[in-house]
N, C-alpha and C positions, 0 to 999 in steps of 0.2 A: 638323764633328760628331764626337764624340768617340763608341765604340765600345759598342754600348749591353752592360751587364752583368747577365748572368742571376740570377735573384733566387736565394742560396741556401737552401735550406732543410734546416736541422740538425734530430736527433733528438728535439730540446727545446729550450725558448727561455724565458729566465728574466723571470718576470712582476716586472714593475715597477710599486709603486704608482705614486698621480699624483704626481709629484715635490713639488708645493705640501705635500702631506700630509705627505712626508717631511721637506723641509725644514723643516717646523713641529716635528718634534718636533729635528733637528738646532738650531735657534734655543734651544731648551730647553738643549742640551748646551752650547754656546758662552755664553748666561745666568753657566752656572752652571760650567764647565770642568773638570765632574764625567764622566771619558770610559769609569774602569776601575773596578775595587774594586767589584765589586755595588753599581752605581749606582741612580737608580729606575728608568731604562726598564727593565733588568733585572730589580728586582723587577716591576715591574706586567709584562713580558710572562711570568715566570713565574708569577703571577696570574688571565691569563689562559689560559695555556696547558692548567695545572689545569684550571681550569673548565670551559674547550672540551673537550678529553680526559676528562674525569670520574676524573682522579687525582688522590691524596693529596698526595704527595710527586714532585717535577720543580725538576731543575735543570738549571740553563742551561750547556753547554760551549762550548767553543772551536770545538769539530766533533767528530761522529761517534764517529771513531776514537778520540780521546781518552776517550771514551765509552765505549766497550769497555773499554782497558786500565784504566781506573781502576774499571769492574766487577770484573775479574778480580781487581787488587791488592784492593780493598774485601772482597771475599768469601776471602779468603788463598788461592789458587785455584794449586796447584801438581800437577804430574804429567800426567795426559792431560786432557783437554778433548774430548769427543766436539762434532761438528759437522757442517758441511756440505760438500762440495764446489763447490755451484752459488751462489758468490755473488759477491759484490766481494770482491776481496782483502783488503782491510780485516779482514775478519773473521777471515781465518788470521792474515794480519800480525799484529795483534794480541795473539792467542793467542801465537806465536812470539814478538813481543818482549817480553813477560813472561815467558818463560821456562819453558813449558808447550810440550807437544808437541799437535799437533791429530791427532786420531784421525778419519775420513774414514767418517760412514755413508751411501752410495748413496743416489741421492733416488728420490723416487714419480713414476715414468716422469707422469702424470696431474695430479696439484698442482705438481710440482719443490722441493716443500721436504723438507728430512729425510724418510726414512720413517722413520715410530716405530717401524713392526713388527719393524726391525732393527738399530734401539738396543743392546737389552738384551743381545743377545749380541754388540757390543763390548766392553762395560763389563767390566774388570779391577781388581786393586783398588789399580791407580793412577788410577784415574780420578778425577776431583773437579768435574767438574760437565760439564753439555751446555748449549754454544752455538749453539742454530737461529737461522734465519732466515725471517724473513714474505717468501718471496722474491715480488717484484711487488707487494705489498702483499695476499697471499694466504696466510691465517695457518696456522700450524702443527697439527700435530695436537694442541693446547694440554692438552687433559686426558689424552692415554694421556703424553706427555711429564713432564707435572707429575705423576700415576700412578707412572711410572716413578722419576723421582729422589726420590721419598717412599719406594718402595721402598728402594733404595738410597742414602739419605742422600745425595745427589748436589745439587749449587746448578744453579739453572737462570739462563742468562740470553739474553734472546731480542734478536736482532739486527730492530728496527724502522726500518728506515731508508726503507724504501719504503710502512711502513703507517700512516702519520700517517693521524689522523681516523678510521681502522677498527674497527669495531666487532663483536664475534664474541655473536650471542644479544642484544644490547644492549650488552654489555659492549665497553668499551675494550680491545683487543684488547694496551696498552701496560700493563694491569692484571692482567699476567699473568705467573708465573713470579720470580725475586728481583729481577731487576732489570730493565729493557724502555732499550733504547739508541733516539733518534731521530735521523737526522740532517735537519737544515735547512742544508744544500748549495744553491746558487743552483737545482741540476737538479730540485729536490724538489719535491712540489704547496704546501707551504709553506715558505718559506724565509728566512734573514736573510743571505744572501748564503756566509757559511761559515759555521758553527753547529752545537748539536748539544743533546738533553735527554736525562736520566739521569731515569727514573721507576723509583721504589721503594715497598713498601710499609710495609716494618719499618721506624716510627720510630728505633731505636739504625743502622740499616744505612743511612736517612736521612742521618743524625747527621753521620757515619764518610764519606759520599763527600761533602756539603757542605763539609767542612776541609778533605778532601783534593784537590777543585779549586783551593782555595786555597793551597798550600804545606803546610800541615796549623794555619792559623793559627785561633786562638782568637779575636783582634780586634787592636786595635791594642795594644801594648806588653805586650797579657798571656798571651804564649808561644803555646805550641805543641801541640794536642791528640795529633798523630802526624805519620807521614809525608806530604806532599803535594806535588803537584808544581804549575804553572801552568796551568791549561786553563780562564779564565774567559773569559766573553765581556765584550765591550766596550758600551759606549752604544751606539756605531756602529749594531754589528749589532742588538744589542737594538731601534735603532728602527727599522731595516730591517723587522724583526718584528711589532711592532706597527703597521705601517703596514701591511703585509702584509695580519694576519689578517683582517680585516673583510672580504675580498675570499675567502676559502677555499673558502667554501662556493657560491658565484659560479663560481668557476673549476672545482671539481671539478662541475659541470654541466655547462659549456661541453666541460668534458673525455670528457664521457660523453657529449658529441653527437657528436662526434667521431670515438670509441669505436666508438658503435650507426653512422655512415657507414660505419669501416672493413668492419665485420661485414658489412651489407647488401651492398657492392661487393665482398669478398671471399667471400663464404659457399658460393660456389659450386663453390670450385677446390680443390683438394687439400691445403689445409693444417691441422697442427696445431696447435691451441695450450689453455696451461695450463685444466687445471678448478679453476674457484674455488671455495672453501667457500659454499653455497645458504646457509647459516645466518648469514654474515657480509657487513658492507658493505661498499662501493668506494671507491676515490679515482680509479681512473681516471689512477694514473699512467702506464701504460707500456700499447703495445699488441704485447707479444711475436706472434709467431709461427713455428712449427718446420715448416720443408721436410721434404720426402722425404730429402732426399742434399745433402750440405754442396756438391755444383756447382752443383745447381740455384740454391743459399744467392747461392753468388759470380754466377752468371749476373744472379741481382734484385739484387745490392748495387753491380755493374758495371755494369747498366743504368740505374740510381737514379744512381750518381753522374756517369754522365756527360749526365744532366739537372741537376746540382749539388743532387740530392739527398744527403744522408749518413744513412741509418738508422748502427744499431750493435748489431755483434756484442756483445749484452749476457746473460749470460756467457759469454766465451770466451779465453782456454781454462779447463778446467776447472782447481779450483787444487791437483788431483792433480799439474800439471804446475808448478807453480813451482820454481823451482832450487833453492830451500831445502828442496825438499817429496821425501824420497827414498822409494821403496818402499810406497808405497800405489796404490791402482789402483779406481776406481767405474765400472765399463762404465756404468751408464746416465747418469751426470752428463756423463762423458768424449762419450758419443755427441749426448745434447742439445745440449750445448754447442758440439758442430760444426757444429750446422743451427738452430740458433735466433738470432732475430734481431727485433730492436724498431726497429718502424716509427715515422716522426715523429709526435708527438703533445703537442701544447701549448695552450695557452689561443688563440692568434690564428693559429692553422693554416684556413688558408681551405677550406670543401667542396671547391672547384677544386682544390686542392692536393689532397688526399685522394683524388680521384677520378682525377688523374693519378697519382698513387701508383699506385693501386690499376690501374689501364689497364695502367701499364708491368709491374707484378705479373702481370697474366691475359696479360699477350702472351709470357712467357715457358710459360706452362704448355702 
């Protein structure tokens, strides 16, 4: 008898449609051996992605990140960049590899996105726009932000990468600001495996990032609108996608049963975690919460893992500390970021599992 092996359970776990579905639309691709070049699964998931979201304009990238910088090149975006500390790196990266410096405003000890209230006395008049972030899928303070760079001729572009589906008031929460970045990373509540959408509202600004995913091509043989580099998606993923979506709204349920267990089991014990906008919806991706003291933090994350649990320091460290990153400093990002931490949370995470979580959680308190 061979050694029996404990079931592990990671932070997130990427949903997979039924495979038959999938392959049904891969049969299409091999058909027709139509893989790249704004194919149609392409178009019809950018069809429907519109539609589910309630935006005008969305297109499909390669991922994410690609997502940002070719915001930033699109809107001619040079000098400073006000933004956040408390996110994926991604979103400095970015900024820095385009050639812009990121200006660091402290977050809302309470939501952990940007605080607006201390925006405005960054802004220099090298600044050229503010990059927030929906951190959790927990949206920004959207109208003193958008307020703010009207004041100040400033472009906004909001990093959506965790709030697919969110809606602020009814509004699509990706309808907001110049440009709204999504990504569909396999970790995402929707996802095409890597992936990413660019939602706009200005028609000409439209125009300007659909060439520039492409190279900056016009069409076939008939040149060149401007500069562009490669960040298109594939068939592939495109049908990853649409095989996906039908299932979204399914899963961000399941997610918020989930959700409402950890609360129940944990509500009683000493911890913090983010305030969500009352006025906005959920997806139910991620279910942070902030310790007292970054030991207590390693005490639950060395007691999880050696049940072959792995939550994750999600964010940590803050990205005041990246080696690129010299001479700025956010006590309140820098301190969250030392004691927060997201607990497993996915579409087939069993109550059992959750309630053992949560057991090995109160036995340290």
């Amino acid at each position: 008898m061979g050694k029996k092996v404990n079931k592990v359970i990671s932070v997130t776990k990427t949903y997979l449609p039924p495979l038959g579905g999938y392959t049904s639309y891969l049969k299409k691709i091999w058909e027709t051996s139509w893989v790249t070049n704004n194919g149609p699964l392409v178009q019809e998931l950018e069809n429907k992605l519109k539609q589910f979201l309630g935006v005008k304009y969305l297109f499909l990238v390669s991922n994410g990140t690609l997502g940002l910088q070719i915001a930033i090149k699109a809107l001619n975006l040079s000098g400073e960049i006000i933004t956040t500390p408390f996110s994926y790196v991604a979103t400095t990266s970015s900024i820095v590899w385009e050639g812009c410096k990121p200006v660091f405003v402290d977050i809302d000890p309470k939501t952990l996105c940007i605080d607006a209230d201390k925006i405005e006395s960054a802004i220099t008049k090298k600044t050229s726009a503010i990059l927030a972030v929906h951190v959790y899928g927990n949206p920004c303070n959207v109208n003193k932000i958008d307020k703010i760079a009207n004041k100040y001729k400033l472009k906004v572009i909001y990093d959506a990468a965790h709030a697919f589906g969110v809606k602020i008031s009814g509004r699509s929460i990706a309808d907001y600001g110049d440009v709204s970045v999504l990504s569909f990373h396999a970790t995402k509540v929707f996802h095409t495996a890597e992936g990413g959408g660019i939602v706009i509202r200005d028609k000409k600004l439209a125009h300007k990032i659909w060439y520039m995913r492409n190279f900056g091509h016009k069409g076939h043989d008939l040149g060149f609108f401007g500069l562009g580099i490669n960040a298109k998606m594939s068939e592939l993923h495109a049908a990853m996608g649409v095989a996906d979506l039908p299932s979204v709204k399914k899963l961000i349920k399941t997610r918020e049963e989930i959700y409402r267990q950890y609360e129940r089991l944990l509500g009683k014990i000493d911890l913090l975690k983010p305030q969500f906008n009352p006025h906005a919806t959920r997806n139910y991706g991620y279910y942070p919460v902030i310790f007292k003291s970054e030991k207590i933090l390693l005490d639950v994350v060395n007691a999880l893992n050696r049940r072959e649990i792995f939550p994750r320091r999600y964010f940590y460290p803050a990205l005041t500390k990246l080696p690129y990153i010299k001479g700025q400093s956010c006590p309140i990002a820098e301190d969250v970021s030392s004691r927060i931490l997201c607990l497993p949370l996915f579409h087939s995470l069993k109550i059992s599992d959750v309630k053992t979580i949560s057991k090995l959680i109160r036995e340290i308190f």
